[in-house]
C-alpha positions in Angstrom: 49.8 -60.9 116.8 50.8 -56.8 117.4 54.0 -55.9 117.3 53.6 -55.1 120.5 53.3 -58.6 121.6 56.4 -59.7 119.5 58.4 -58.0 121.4 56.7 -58.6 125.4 59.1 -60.2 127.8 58.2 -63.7 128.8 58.6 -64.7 132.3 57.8 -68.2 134.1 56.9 -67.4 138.3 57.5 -70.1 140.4 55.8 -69.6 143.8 56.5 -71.3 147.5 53.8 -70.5 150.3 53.9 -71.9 154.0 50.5 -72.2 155.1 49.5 -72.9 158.6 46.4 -74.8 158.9 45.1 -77.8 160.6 43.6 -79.9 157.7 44.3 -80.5 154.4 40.5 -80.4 153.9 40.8 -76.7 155.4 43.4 -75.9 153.0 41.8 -76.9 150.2 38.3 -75.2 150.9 39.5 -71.9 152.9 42.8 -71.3 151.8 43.5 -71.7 148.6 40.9 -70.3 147.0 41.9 -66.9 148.8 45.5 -67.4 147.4 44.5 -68.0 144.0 42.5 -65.0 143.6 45.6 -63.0 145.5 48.1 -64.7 142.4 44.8 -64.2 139.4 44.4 -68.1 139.6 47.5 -69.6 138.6 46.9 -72.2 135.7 49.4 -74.8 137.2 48.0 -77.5 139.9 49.2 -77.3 143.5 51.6 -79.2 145.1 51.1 -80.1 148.7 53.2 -81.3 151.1 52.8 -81.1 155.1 56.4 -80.6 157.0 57.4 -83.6 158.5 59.3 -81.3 160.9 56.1 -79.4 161.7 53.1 -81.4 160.8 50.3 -77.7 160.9 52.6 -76.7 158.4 51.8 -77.2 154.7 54.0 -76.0 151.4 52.6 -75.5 148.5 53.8 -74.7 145.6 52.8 -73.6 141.9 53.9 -71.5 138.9 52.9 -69.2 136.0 54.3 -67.5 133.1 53.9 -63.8 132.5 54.1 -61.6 129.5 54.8 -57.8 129.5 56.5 -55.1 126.9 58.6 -54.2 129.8 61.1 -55.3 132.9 58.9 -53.1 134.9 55.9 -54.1 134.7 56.7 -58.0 134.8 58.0 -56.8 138.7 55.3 -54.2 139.1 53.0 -57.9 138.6 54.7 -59.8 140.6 54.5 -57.5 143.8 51.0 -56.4 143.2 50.2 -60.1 143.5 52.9 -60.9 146.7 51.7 -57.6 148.6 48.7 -58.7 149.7 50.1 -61.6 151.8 53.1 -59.6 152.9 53.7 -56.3 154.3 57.5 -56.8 154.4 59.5 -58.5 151.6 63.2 -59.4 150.4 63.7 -58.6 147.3 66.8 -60.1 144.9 67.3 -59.1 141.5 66.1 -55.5 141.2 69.0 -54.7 139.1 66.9 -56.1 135.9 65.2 -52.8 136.3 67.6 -50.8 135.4 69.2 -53.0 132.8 65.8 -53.6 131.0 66.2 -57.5 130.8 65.1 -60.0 133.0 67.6 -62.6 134.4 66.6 -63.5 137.5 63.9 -61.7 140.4 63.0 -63.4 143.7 61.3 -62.2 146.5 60.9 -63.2 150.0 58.7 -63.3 153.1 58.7 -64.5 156.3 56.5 -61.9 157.6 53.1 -63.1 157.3 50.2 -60.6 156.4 48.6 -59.3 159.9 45.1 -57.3 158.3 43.4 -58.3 155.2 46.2 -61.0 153.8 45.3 -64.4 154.5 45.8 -65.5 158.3 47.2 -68.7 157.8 50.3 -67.5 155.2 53.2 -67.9 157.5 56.0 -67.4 154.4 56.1 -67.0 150.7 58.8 -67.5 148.4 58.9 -66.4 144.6 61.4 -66.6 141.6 60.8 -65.0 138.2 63.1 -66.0 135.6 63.5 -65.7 131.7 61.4 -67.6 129.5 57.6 -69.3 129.3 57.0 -73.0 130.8 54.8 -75.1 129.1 54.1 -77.6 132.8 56.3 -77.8 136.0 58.1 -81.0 136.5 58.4 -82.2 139.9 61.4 -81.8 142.1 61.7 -77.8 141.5 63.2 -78.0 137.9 61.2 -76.6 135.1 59.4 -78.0 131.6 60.6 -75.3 128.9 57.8 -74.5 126.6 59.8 -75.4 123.4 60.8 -78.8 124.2 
């Protein structure tokens, strides 16, 4: 390992995308493939669930740890990989910048891409916090990679 590497800052990415589709079947094959490339293939499965509230609705959700020497470019990532299915964004969190440690960085979308993103994105939701995961655990809490 470089030195450089001992001293990267680890981050874990938990991502929440509202897809509108009519089939899970059209999901699967059109959809998420387009997503994946757009977040470099995440290496955690999906997980689906349709709205009960709005049945053409479908969440899914995954995560993935990054590593970078800086603050910066762990954020610079993260929005090169939410642009694309977002022209307009809420961000949270920025302040890490300046201070040059991560805590917390979240972004949101309920804007949904209108040339180029994908189509059917109609909201996205992301949370980078401290730290690497080793596997999601269901319910939205997190597996630390040391445990």
């Amino acid at each position: 390992m470089s030195d450089t590497a001992a001293h990267d800052i680890d981050a874990h990415v938990y991502w929440s995308i509202y897809v509108r589709t009519s089939t899970h079947r059209k999901l699967k094959e059109v959809h998420l493939p387009q997503i994946e490339r757009i977040l470099d293939d995440p290496p955690y499965r999906w997980e689906i669930r349709i709205e009960a509230e709005n049945p053409g609705l479908i969440r899914i959700e995954t995560s993935q740890n990054l590593s970078a020497p800086t603050v910066d470019e762990i954020v610079t990532t993260l929005l090169r990989r939410a642009s694309p299915m977002s022209r307009s964004w809420t961000l949270q969190g920025l302040e890490d910048l300046s201070r040059g440690e991560l805590q917390r960085i979240s972004g949101w979308s309920g804007s949904p891409q209108q040339n180029g993103g994908p189509p059917a994105v109609e909201s996205v939701f992301f949370e980078a916090l401290p730290g690497r995961i080793s596997r999601p655990v269901p319910h939205g809490t997190w597996s630390d990679a040391g445990s």
